[in-house]
N, C-alpha and C positions, 0 to 999 in steps of 0.2 A: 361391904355388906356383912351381915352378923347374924347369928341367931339372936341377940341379945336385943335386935332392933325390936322395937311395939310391935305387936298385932294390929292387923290392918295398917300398917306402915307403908305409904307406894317410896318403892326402894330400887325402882328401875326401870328402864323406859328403851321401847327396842321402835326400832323406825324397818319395817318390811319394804322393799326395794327392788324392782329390777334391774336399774342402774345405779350401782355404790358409788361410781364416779362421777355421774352429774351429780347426784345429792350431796358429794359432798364440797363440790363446785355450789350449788345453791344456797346450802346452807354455811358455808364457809364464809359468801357474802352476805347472805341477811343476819346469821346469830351469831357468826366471829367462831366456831367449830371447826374442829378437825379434824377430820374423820381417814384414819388408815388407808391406805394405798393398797394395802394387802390384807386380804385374813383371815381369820382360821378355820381351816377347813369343816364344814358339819359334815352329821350325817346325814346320809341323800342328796351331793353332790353340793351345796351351798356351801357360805365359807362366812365367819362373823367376822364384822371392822368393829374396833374402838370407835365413839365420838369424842373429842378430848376437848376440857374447855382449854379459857387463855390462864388460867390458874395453875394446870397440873394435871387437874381432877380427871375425870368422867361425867359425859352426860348420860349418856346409854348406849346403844350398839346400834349396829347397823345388820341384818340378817337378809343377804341377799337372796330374791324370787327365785325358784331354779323353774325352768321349764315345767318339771312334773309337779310343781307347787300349783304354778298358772293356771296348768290343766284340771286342776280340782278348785279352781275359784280365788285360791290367794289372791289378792291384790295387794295394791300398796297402800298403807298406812300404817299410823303410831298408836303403839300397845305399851301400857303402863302394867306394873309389877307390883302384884300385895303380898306383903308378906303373912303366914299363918303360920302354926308351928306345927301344924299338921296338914300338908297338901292331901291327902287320900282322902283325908274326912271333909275338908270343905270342899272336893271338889264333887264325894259324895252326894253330900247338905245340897249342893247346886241342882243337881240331879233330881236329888227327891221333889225340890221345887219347882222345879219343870225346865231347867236348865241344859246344859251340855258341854259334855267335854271334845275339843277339839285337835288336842294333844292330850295324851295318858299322862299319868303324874311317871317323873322320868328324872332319872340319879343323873345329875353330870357332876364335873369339877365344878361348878361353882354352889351348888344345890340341887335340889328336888323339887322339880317345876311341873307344873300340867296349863295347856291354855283352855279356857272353858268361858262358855257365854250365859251371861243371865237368860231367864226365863221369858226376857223381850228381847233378848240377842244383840243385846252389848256386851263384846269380846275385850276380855282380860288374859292376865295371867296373875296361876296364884305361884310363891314361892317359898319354902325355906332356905334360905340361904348357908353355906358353908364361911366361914371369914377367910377372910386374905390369909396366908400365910406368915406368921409373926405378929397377927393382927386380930389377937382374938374378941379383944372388947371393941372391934372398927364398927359403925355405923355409915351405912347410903348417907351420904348428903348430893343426891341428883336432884333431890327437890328441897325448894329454898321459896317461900312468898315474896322475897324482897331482892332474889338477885339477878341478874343478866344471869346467860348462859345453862339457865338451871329452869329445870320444870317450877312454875308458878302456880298451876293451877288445872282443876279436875272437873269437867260437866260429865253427868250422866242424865240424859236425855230418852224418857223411860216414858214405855206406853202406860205406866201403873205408878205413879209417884209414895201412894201409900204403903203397895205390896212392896215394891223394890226399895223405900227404906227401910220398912220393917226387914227385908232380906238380909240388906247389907248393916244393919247394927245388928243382929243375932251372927252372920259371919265372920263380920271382923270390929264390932264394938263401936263402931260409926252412932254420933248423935245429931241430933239437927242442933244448931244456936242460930236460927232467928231465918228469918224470910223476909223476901221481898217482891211488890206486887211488878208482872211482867205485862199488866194488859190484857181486855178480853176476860179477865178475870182468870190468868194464870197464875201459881206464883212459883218464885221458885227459893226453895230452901236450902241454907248453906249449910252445910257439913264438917265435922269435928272428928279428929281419931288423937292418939297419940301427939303429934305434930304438929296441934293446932287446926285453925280453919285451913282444908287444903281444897275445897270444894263446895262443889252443891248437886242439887237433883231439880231439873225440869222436867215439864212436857214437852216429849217428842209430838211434832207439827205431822199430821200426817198427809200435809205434801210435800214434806221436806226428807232429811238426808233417813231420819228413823231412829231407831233406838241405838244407843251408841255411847260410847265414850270419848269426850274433847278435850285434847291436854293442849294447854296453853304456856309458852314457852318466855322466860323474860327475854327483853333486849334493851341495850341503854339508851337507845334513840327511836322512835316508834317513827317517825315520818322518815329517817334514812332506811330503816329496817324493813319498811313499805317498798322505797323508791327500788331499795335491791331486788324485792322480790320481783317485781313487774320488768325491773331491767336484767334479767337471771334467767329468764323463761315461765315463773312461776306464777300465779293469779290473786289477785286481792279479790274476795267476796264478800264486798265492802267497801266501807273508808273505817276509819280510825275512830273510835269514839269514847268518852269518856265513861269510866268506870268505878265506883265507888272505891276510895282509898287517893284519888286526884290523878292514877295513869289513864293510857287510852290503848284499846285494844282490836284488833283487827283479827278475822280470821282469815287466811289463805290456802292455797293449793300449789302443793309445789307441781316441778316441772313432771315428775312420773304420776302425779295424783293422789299423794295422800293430803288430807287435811291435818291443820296444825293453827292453833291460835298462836298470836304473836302480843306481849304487854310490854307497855314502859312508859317510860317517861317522855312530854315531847320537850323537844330543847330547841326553844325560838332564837 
């Protein structure tokens, strides 16, 4: 990570957890990860694991539930990382729009991070990031559209399609290129920053999960990457189905409940 990275860049991706050892039992066998044994202590009694691909790399972290997390609502699930070059002011900007901060913007080693939720209460976090040491022009590469082991892809699932991208192109330069109709007369719009297309924006169903953020994860094989999760302890909601670009995509729940999309390729 770098400051040097775009605006609106997602440059990181944390999985909340109150068991780091199944998750990484789970995810070890559906996305080929490998997630720390041990690690490093926070504050307020939690402790963060690496996720490590088969590469070297990083995928994101793992930041374990502490009891006093539980007790004010955390659960588990995956939060992806934008970069801004100023956390105070957009998590301000959020604010003024009728949003919220759920973590204060907060200096660690690695950056200057706050977690904050849109004004329909899909929770992110924003970051500047500090670079590696010895690594001053380094850039995130945790998202990739075409690789295994690497975030693929971004839904925002929003009570206000029009306000909330008007939001996110004035906060981090986000454009739409092009849409597609979902039925019912929905549609949904893909999304453009720095990086290419790494997303899009729907309507949230309001009998379904709600306003939210869905990160979608590559795997090289979609029907093994299925069979794992269901024999792993985790849930298909769904089957596999095909998604513009020729992969096929599934979304699941692992064994503690967070949600995760799962794409790739099938190999008959």
């Amino acid at each position: 990570m770098s400051t040097t990275q775009d605006r609106g860049s997602l440059i990181w991706y944390e999985l909340m957890t109150d068991d780091p050892a199944g998750a990484s039992a789970f995810y070890g066998a559906v996305v080929g990860w490998t997630i720390a044994a041990e690690g490093n202590a926070m504050l307020g009694g939690g402790e963060y694991r690496m996720i490590g691909r088969a590469d070297g790399g990083h995928a994101g972290g793992v930041l374990t539930i502490t009891p006093a997390m539980a007790g004010h609502g955390v659960k588990p699930g995956w939060f992806g990382y934008v970069h801004v070059p100023d956390v105070d002011a957009a998590a301000a900007k959020l604010v003024a729009a009728g949003g919220a901060v759920h973590m204060p913007a907060t200096d660690m080693p690695v950056g200057r991070i706050a977690m904050v939720s849109d004004p329909w209460g899909a929770v992110f976090y924003l970051m500047d990031p500090v670079p590696p040491p010895g690594q001053p022009d380094a850039k995130s590469d945790v998202f990739d559209p075409d690789q295994p082991q690497r975030v693929r892809w971004h839904d925002l699932w929003t009570g206000d399609q029009d306000a909330a991208q008007a939001l996110y192109a004035d906060l981090f330069g986000w454009q739409q290129q092009g849409e597609m109709p979902m039925g019912d007369g929905r549609v949904y719009r893909f999304m453009a920053n720095g990086q290419g297309l790494f997303g899009g924006i729907g309507p949230a169903l309001p009998d379904g999960r709600g306003p939210r953020w869905d990160i979608t994860v590559g795997v090289a094989d979609i029907d093994r990457a299925a069979a794992a999760v269901e024999a792993n302890g985790g849930a298909l909601l769904g089957q596999p189905h095909q998604v513009p670009g020729g992969d096929y995509m599934v979304h699941i729940r692992d064994p503690q409940g967070a949600h995760l999309g799962l794409v790739g390729p099938r190999k008959e």
